[in-house]
N, C-alpha and C positions, 0 to 999 in steps of 0.2 A: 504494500500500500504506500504510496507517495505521499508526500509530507503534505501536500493540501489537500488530499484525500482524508488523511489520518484528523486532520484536524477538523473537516469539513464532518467524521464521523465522532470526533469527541464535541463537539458543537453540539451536535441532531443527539444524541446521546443525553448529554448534560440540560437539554432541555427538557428529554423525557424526564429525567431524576424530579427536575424543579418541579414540572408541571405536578409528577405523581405526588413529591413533599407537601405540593400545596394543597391537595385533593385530600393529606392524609392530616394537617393543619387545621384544615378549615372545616374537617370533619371533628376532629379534638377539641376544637374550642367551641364548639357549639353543646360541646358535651359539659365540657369543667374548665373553661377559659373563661377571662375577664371575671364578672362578680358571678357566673355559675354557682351554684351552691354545692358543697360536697359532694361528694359521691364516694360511693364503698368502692375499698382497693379492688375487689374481686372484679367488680362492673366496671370499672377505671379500665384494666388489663384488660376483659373482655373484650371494651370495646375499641381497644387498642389496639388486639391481633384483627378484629374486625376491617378496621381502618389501613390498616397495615397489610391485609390482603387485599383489601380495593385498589392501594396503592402501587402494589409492584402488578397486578394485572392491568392496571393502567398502562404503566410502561411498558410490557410487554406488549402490550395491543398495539402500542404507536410503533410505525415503520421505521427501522433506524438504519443507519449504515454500519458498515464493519466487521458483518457475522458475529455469528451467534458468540463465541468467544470477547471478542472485543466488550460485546454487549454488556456479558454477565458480569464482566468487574465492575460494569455502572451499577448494576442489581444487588451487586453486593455491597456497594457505595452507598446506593440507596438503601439500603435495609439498615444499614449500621446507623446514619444518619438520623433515619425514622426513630430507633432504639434512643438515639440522645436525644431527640426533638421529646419522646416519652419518657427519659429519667427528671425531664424539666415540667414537663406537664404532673409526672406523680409528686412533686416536691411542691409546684404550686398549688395542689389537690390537698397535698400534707398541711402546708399554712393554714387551711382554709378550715381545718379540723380542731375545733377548742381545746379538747384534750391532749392533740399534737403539741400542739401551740402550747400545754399547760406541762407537758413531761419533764422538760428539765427542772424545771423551780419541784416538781411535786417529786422527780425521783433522789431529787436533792437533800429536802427536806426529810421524806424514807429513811436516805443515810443517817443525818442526823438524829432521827428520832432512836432509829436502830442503835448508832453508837450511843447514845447516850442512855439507853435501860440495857444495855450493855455492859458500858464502863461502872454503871452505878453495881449492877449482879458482881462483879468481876472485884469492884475495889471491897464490896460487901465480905466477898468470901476469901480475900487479900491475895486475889491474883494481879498486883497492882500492876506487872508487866504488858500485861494484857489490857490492863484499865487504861494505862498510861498510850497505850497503841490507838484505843480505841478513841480516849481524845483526842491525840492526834487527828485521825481521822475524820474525828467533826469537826475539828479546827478547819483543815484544809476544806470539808465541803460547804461549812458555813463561807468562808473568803472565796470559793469558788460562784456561791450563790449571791453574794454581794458586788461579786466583777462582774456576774452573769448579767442581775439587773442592773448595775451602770452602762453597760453595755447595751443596751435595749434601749435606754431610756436615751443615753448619748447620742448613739450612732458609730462611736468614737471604738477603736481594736476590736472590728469587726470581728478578723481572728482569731483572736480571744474568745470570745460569745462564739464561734464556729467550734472553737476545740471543745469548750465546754459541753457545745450542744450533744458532741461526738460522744462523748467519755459516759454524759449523762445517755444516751441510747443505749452505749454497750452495759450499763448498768443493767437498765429496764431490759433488754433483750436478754439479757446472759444470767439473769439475778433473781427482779423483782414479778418478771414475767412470768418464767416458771413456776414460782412460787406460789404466784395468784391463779394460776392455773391448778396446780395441785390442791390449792383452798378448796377453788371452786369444785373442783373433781369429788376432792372428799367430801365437801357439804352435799351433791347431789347424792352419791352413791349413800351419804347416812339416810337422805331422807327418803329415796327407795328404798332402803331396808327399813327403814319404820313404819313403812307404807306399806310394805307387806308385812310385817309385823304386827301394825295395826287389821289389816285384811282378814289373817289368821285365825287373831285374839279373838276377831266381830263371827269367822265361824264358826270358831273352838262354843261360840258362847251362844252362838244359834241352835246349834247341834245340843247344845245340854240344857237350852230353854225348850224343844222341841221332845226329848228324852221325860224330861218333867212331867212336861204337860200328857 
């Protein structure tokens, strides 16, 4: 292929990418763009592979130059692109979530509250090594939770308020998530065993009002 050839085929090419970008854009924002209201991650991603397959069938439909080869490195240009146009669109969807928005100050404070019936069990029973750690530890998340909100409130080491945001997620994913998971787990599975416990009890007692009579 000659060089005005070659070019004349990444032109007709790079058009397709745009056109189909903007087909898969303009279908995303109409979803959770601008002041959209929330939407559940699960339906977010849905309708993201959704959009994302109208999108690369778009480009495949329009006539290009180059052969099939040349093509597919656009297709895979396009598809990588789409994926980052989507890690920005789930991050705008995550703001827009009060509780998102509420997780580091609340898994902040977790710590805190954690270390400190902590430290107090710990110095009680004079494991003061441990008590002495565990202050630490709220020391450092309370200063963390006090740059957090200057930070917010400023505008000012954006960075800062970035790292924090990070350190507080891998908490909540790695930590406090689990844990509320496990809560929740065992509080259902008691109350289905008391559910048929109660169920039981109500035959046991049918059966011997029924014997009586």
């Amino acid at each position: 292929m000659c060089n005005r050839d070659q070019a004349t085929a990444e032109a007709n090419n790079l058009a397709a990418v745009a056109g189909a970008k903007d087909l898969y854009s303009k279908g995303m924002e109409q979803i959770c763009g601008g002041d959209k209201p929330y939407i559940a991650p699960s339906d977010l991603e849905r309708k993201h592979q959704d959009f994302k397959e109208s999108a690369v069938k778009q480009f495949c439909s329009v006539k290009k130059m180059g052969g099939e080869e040349f093509c597919r490195r656009y297709q895979e240009q396009l598809e990588a692109e789409i994926d980052e146009i989507y890690a920005n669109f789930v991050k705008h969807n995550d703001g827009k979530n009060i509780f998102y928005a509420a997780r580091t100050p609340a898994t902040l404070f977790a710590v805190m509250f954690a270390m400190y019936i902590i430290s107090g069990l710990t110095g009680f029973l004079g494991m003061n090594s441990i008590a002495t750690l565990c202050n630490l530890v709220l020391g450092m998340a309370l200063i963390s939770f006090c740059t957090w909100a200057y930070v917010k409130y400023s505008g000012e080491f954006r960075e800062v308020g970035t790292a924090i945001d990070q350190i507080a997620e891998a908490i909540w994913e790695q930590v406090l998530k689990p844990m509320s998971d496990n809560l929740v787990e065992d509080h259902m599975r008691q109350s289905v065993r008391n559910s048929i416990k109660a169920g039981l009890t109500e035959q046991v007692s049918h059966h011997a009002r029924l014997k009586t009579d």
